[in-house]
N, C-alpha and C positions, 0 to 999 in steps of 0.2 A: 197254832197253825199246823194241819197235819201234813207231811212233805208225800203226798200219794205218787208224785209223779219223781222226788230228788232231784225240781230243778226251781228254786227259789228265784222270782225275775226281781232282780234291784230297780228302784225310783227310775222312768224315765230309761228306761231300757226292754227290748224285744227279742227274747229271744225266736228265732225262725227257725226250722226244724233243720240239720246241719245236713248240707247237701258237699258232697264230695267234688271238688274241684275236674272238670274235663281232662284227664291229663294222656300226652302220647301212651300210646303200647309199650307194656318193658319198663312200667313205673312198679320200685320199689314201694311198699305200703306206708313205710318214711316217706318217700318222696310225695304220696298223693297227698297225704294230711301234712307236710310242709308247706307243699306247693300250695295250697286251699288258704294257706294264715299266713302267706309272704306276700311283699311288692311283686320280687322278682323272684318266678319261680323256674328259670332256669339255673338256679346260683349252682356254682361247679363247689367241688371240695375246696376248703378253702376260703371261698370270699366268705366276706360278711353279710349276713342275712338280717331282715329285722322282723321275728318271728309275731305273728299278731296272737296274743294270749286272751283264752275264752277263761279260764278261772283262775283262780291264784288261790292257795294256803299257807298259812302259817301256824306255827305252836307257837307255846307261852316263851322258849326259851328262847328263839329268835324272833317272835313277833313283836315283844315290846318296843324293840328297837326300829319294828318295821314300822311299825304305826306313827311311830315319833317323827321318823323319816316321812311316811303319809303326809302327817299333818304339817310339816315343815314345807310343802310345796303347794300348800293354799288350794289345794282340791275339793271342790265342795262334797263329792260324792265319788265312790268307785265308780270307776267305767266300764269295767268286766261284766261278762254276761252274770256272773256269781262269784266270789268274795266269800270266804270261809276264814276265823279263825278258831282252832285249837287252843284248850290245855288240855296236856296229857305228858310234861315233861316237868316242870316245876313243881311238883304237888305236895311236896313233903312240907309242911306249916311250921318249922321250929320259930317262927316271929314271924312281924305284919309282913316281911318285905313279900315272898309270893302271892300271899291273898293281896295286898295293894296291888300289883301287878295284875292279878288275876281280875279286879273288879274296874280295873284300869282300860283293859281287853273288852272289858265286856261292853262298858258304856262308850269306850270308841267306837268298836263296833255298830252301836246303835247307834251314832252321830252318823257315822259314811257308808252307813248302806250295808253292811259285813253278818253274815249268818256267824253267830257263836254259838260253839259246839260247847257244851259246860261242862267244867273237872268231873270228871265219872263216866263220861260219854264212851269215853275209849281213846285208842293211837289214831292219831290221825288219819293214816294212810290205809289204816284197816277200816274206819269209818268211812273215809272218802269212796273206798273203793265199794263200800254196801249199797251206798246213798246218793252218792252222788257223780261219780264217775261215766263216763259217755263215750263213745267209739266217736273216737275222727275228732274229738275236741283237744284242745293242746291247756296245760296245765304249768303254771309255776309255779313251785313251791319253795320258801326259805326253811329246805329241810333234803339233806342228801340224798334223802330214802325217796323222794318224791317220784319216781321212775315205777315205784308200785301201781300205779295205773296204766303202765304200760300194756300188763294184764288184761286191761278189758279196753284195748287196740284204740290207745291215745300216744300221744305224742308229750310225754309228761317230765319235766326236767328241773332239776333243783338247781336254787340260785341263793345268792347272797340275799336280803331282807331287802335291801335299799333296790336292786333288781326287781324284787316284788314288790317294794312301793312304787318305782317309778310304773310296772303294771298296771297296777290299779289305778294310777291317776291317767293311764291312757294310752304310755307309751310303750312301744315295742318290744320287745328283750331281741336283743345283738348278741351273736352267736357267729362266729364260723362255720359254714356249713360244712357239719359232721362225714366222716367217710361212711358206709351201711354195711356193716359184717353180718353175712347170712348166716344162721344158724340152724341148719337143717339137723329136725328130730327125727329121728326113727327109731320102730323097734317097742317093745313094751318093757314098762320097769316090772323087775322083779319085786317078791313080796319082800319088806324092808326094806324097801329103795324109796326113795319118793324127791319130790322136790327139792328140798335140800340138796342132794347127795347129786342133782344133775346141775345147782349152778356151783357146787364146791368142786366139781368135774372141770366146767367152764372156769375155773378160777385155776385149779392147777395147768389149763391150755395157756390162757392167755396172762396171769400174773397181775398184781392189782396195778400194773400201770398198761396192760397190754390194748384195753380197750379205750382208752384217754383220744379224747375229736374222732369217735363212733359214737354208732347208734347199733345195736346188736339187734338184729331184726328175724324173729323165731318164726319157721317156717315148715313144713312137709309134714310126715302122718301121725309122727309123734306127738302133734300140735293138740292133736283132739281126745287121746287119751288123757289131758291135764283141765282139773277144773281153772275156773277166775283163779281162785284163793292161791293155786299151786303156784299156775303160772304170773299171780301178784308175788311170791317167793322168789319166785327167779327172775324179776324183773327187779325185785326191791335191792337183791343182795348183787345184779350187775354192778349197780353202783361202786360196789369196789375193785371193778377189775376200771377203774377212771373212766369205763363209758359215759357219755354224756346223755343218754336214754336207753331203753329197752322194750319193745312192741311186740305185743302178738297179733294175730288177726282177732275180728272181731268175726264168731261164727255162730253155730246153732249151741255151744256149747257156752258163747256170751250171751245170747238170747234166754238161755236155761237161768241163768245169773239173774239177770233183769227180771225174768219173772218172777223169779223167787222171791226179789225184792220189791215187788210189786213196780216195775219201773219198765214193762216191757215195750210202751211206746218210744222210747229211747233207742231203742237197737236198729241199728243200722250194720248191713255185713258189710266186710270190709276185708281185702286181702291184697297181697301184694298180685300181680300181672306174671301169666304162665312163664312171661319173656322174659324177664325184669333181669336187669343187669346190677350183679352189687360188686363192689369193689375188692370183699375178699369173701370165704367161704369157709364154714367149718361143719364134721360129720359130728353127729351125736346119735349113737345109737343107745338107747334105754338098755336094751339085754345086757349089756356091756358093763355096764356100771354097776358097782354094788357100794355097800354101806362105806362113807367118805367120814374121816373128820381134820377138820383147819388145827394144826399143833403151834403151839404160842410162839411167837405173835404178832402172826400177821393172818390174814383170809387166805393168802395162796399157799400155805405154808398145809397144802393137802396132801394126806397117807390112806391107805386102805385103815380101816377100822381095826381090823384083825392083826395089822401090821402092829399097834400099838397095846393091844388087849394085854388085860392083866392091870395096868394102873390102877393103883387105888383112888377112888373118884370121895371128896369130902361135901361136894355139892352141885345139885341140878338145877338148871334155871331154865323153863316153859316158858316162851313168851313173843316177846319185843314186835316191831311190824313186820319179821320176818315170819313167822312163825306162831300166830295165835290165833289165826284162822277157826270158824267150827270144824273146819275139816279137819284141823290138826288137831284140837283138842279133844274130836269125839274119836281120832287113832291112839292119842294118848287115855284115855276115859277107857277104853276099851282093852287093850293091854294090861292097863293096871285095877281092873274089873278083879276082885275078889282077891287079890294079892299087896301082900305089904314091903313098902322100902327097905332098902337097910337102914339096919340102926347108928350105920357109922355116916349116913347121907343127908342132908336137906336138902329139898325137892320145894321149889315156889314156883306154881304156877299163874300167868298173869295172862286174864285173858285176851284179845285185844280191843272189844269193845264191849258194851253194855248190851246187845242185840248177841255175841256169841254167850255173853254170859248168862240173859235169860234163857236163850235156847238151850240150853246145858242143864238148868234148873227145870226145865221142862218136862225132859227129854229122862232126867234121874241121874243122869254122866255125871252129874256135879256130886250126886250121892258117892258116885264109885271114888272120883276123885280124892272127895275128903276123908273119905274109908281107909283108904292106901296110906294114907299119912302127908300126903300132899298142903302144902301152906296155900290157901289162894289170897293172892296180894291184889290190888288196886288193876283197873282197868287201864293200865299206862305204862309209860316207857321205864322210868324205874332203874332197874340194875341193870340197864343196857348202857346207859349213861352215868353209874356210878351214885346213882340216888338209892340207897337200899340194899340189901343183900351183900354188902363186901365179902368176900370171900375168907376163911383165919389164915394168918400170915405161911405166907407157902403153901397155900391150899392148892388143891385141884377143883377146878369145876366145870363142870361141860354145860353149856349154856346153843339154845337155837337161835343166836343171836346173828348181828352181820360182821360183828367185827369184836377183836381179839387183842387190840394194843392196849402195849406195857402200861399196866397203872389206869386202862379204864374202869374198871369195875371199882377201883376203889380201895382197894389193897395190891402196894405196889410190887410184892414179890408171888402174888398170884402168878397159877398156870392156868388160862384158861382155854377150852377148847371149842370149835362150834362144831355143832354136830345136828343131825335131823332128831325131830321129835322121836322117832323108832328110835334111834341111837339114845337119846337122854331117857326114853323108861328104862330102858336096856341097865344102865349102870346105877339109874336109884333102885332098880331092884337088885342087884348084886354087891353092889357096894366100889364097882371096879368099872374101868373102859370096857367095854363089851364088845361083841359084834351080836346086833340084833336079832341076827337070822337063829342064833339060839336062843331065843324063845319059841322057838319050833311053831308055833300055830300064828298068821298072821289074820286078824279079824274084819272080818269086813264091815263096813258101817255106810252104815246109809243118811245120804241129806237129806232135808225136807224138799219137797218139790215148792212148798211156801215157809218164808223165816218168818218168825216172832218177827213184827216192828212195832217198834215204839219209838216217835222223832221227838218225844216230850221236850230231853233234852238241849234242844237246838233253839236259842232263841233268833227270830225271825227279825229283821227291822222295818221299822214301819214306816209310813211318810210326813208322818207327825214327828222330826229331829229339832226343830228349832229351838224348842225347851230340853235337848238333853246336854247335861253338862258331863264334859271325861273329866276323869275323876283321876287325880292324881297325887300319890302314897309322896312321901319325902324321900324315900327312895330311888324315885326315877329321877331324874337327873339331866335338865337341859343337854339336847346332842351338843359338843363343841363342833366347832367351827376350823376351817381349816385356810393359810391364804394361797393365793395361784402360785405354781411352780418355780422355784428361782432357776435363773440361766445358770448358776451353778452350786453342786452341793456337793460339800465335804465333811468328813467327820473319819472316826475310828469305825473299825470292824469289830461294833460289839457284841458280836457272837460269829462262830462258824460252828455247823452241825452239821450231820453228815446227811444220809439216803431217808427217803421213806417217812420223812418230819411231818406229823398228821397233826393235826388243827387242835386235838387234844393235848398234842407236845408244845404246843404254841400258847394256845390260852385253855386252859384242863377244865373239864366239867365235874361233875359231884355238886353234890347239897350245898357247899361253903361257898362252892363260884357262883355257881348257875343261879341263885339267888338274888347277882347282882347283873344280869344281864340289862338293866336299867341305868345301870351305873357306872360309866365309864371309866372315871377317875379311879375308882373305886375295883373294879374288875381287872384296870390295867395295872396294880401292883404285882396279880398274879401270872403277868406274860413270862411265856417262856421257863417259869417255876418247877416244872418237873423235872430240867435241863439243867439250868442254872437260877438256882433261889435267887442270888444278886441282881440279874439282869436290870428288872425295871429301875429299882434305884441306881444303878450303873447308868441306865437310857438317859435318865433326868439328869444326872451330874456331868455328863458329857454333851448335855447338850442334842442328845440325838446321834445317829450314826446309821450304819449299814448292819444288814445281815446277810453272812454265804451261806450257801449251804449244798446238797449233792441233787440227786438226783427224786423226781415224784414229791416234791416241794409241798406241804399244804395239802396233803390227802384225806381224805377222811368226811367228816362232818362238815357242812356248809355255814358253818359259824363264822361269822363278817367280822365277829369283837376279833377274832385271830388277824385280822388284819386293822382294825379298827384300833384296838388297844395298843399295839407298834407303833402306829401312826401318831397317837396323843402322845407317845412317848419322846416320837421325835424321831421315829426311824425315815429314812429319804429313800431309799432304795435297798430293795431285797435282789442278792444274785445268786443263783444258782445253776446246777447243769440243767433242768427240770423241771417245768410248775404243773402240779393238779389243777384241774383246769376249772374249779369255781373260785378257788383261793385265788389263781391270778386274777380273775375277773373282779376280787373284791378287794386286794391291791389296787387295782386302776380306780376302782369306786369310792377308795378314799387316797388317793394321788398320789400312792406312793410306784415307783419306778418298779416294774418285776423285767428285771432283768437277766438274761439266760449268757453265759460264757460262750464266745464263738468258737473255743477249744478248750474240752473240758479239763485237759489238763492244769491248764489254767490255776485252778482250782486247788491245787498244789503247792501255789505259788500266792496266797493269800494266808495271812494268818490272823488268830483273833489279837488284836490290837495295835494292826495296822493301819494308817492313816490314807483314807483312798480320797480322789478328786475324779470330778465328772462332771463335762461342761453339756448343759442340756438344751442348748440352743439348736430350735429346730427340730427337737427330736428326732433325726434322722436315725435306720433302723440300725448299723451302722456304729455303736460308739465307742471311743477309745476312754478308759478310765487308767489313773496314774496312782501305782500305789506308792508313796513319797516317803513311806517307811525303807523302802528295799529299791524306789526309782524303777519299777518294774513298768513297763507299759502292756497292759489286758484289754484285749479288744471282747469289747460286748456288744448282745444283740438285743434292740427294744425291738420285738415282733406284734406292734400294734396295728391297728387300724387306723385311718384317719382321725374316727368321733371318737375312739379310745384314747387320743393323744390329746385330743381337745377337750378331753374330762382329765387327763393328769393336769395339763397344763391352767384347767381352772381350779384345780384344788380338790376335783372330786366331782362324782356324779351327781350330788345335792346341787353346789355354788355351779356348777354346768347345767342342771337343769332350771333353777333359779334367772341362771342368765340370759338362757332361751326366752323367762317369762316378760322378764324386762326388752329386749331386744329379739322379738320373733322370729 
């Protein structure tokens, strides 16, 4: 089936061409395509919404899990306009367990109606956004990165899997309605400046928790000097300043996109209102900014390039869905056009889909690439997530990735930096941290006004399902089961940790984990392993307990096993100063308590293997916990919603939706 238009309509579904919601004068461009896919579209900051989602994706590393949750709610069919899933995270085959997985994905798929994207296709979010992505449509993704369609002026937000399964069978995604921070561009980028270097800008404003219940909403003149691809950059890598989305308008520079993709009956413009009231405001002026890069390890941990020059650099990493755009590969192909790396660097480049990489082959770029001494690796996520390319112990390497913590890559005494594609040819040709602007001559490159497409790819499903069987490896692993909340729960503090505790500190990815993302039992020996190796066997002999911890709780990647795997362990409640805000949401999604200190000092006064009690009657917001080690009395705050208390209190978002089906 060839996708001429990138809108596959699932069994028993219509889609009707997306008309933009009536909404008063002085509406935010959040607000219109909210307002369009809510009950209640007046909802202030704050209340709970229940947003109506038009498509959903998933990868192989959180979709097995998603699908199992799918099928666990008896749904005959997705109910989304379109249903996508991905590989492009698991790929590496040392044993059956990913191919099982992978062929597991594929005939579910074909059972419930779901487009599969097949291992080689590309990243997800770099494919969605060639093929399939639409102005004014709202997206969930179980993949943090999911906000890269904000780019071409969607409303696109990542979530836990189970979030995305309950999508698909129908229901809502609940959501606090987000605060709208404007971000007014002006001004033109310099040569060596580029996308990158304007959201590592925005990362050293506002800090990776500073955008946490926002939506960063990109607006003024600067808007239209940025193609799709750029402004998918700066939409993909908001995700770490804790935004909860990032939108551009959809304009003639979206329309350009569309065409090229053959997809131009799709465009719809779309912009925010001359009037439009947003809740806070930020300047960004392009001339202003020069070459940025993120110093380990964290994203906001941003210096001027020059600030840092002279480091010796041991290896370059091209790639991830931040960064592998054509645009960015044919600025990297062009720079390093008749010139060779250092001999002291390794350079892998990964494109991000199979459509940049024919075009590149096309084009000859690929020629110059591999000329240069450049590795080209697999169309996938890779050494973003510590599959591939580890770094040698205490290296350096500058990578155009989104994120930078301790022990991602895979080697745990790595330095690793992110930096924009200009900045990474910059020091595989030197050997060292550069500033780009000395390569003196910046090139200009020109896109196709039409791309290569090929959707071979993509297998389509059909209406013929009743003979397909899913197929399932001995590796996947019955979900367990979980039972409704006790009126009270006690136990030790088997861990306290401090600030900044990211989903990879929780449960770690690389080839060894991620392998077992099927696998519960199995995946949760590795909780909390980069921190303290004992933990899970400690979880199990104790019977379960608590975790404290500081402040931006659960950052990072939208991996549910970080909460999923606690939970099988026997954790009752996680308390902290602070939660990132998809990790709380998948807390409550498998019934464990996230609760926040009503004085952070608090916090001081807990230690790990202290014996804490919490009576949970009522769940009022409200609760006093007794630590019986020290007789200390800590007042905490559960800041849930009503149908959030009513999924702790059944066990979890499965046994709560489950219940719904029994009792309507």
């Amino acid at each position: 089936m060839n996708l001429k238009s990138g809108s596959f309509i699932p069994v028993n579904y219509t889609i009707n061409r997306w008309a933009m919601a009536v909404t008063k004068m002085g509406s935010t461009l959040s607000e219109k395509i909210i307002s369009a896919h809510v009950a209640n579209a007046k909802a202030k900051f704050g209340e709970q919404i229940g947003l109506h989602i038009d498509h959903t994706l998933t990868q192989d590393s959180t979709g097995t899990l998603a699908y199992l949750e799918f099928q666990a709610m008896n749904v005959p069919k997705v109910r989304t306009k379109l249903s996508l899933s991905f590989v492009d995270h698991n790929m590496l085959q040392n044993d059956f367990r990913n191919a099982d997985d992978h062929r597991y994905l594929q005939s579910v798929a074909q059972k419930y109606g779901v487009v599969f994207s097949r291992p080689g296709t590309g990243i997800c979010h770099q494919v969605y956004l060639e093929r399939f992505a639409r102005p004014g449509y709202t997206l969930l993704g179980s993949d943090s990165h999911t906000p890269t369609a904000g780019g071409m002026g969607m409303i696109a937000i990542g979530a836990g899997g189970l979030d995305v399964a309950a999508a698909m069978a129908g229901e809502p995604f609940y959501l606090e309605m987000p605060q709208i921070l404007n971000i007014k561009l002006t001004g033109t980028l310099s040569p060596f400046v580029s996308a990158k270097d304007v959201i590592l800008e925005i990362l050293h404003k506002l800090t990776v928790k500073g955008g946490v219940n926002k939506i960063l909403e990109y607006t003024g003149p600067g808007v239209k000097t940025l193609t799709v691809p750029e402004r998918g950059t700066i939409t993909n890598m908001g995700t770490e300043t804790g935004a909860t989305t990032s939108v551009f308008p959809s304009d003639e520079v979206t329309q350009a996109f569309l065409v090229g993709q053959g997809r131009a009956d799709q465009h719809v413009p779309l912009q925010a209102d001359a009037d439009a009231k947003y809740n806070e405001a930020i300047d960004i002026d392009f001339s202003k900014i020069e070459p940025l890069i993120a110093l380990p390890h964290s994203p906001d941990n941003v210096k001027a390039v020059r600030e840092v020059e002279g480091t010796p650099v041991d290896q370059v990493c091209i790639g991830s869905c931040t960064n592998s755009s054509l645009r960015d590969l044919k600025m990297v192909a062009a720079l390093l056009k008749g010139k060779k790396i250092s001999e002291r660097v390794s350079l892998t480049i990964s494109p991000g889909s199979r459509q940049v990489l024919e075009n590149l082959a096309a084009s000859g770029e690929l020629v110059d690439l591999i000329r240069a001494g450049a590795r080209i690796i697999e169309n996938a996520c890779g050494p973003c997530i510590g599959i591939g390319q580890a770094p040698p112990s205490g290296g350096v390497s500058l990578r155009t990735f989104n994120r930078n913590f301790k022990g991602r890559s895979g080697t745990k005494d790595a330095q690793i930096y992110l930096v924009s594609p200009e900045t990474a040819v910059a020091a595989a040709l030197t050997g060292a941290i550069t500033d780009p602007r000395k390569l003196k001559e910046y090139p200009k490159i020109t896109m196709p006004e039409k791309f290569l497409i090929t959707d071979s790819m993509f297998i389509f499903p059909t209406t013929q399902t009743q003979n397909v069987n899913v197929i399932m490896g001995p590796n996947i692993k019955p979900l367990p089961t979980f039972p409704p909340l006790l009126t009270k729960l006690s136990g030790e503090v088997l861990l306290k940790v401090g600030d900044n505790i990211s989903t990879d500190d929780i449960l770690p990815g690389g080839s060894e984990v991620m392998a077992l993302r099927s696998n519960i039992p199995e995946i949760s020996k590795y909780t909390f392993r980069p921190i303290d190796a004992g933990f899970a066997q400690r979880a199990l002999e104790k019977g379960g307990g608590f975790i404290v911890g500081g402040e931006n709780y659960g950052q990072g990647s939208s991996r549910e096993h970080a909460a999923l795997a606690p939970k099988f362990l026997g954790v009752k409640a996680v308390l902290v100063k602070s939660f990132a805000r998809i990790h709380m949401a998948n807390l409550v999604n498998f019934g464990i308590l996230p609760l926040t200190f009503a004085d952070k000092e608090d916090y001081t006064h807990i230690a790990q293997g202290d014996l804490l009690e919490l009576a949970t009657s009522g769940l009022e917001k409200n609760l006093v916990m007794r630590n019986t080690a020290t007789g200390a009395i800590v007042s905490v705050v559960l800041d849930l919603s009503d149908l959030d208390k009513a999924t702790i209190m059944a066990g979890g978002k499965l046994a709560a939706i489950k219940q719904k089906q029994v009792h309507p």
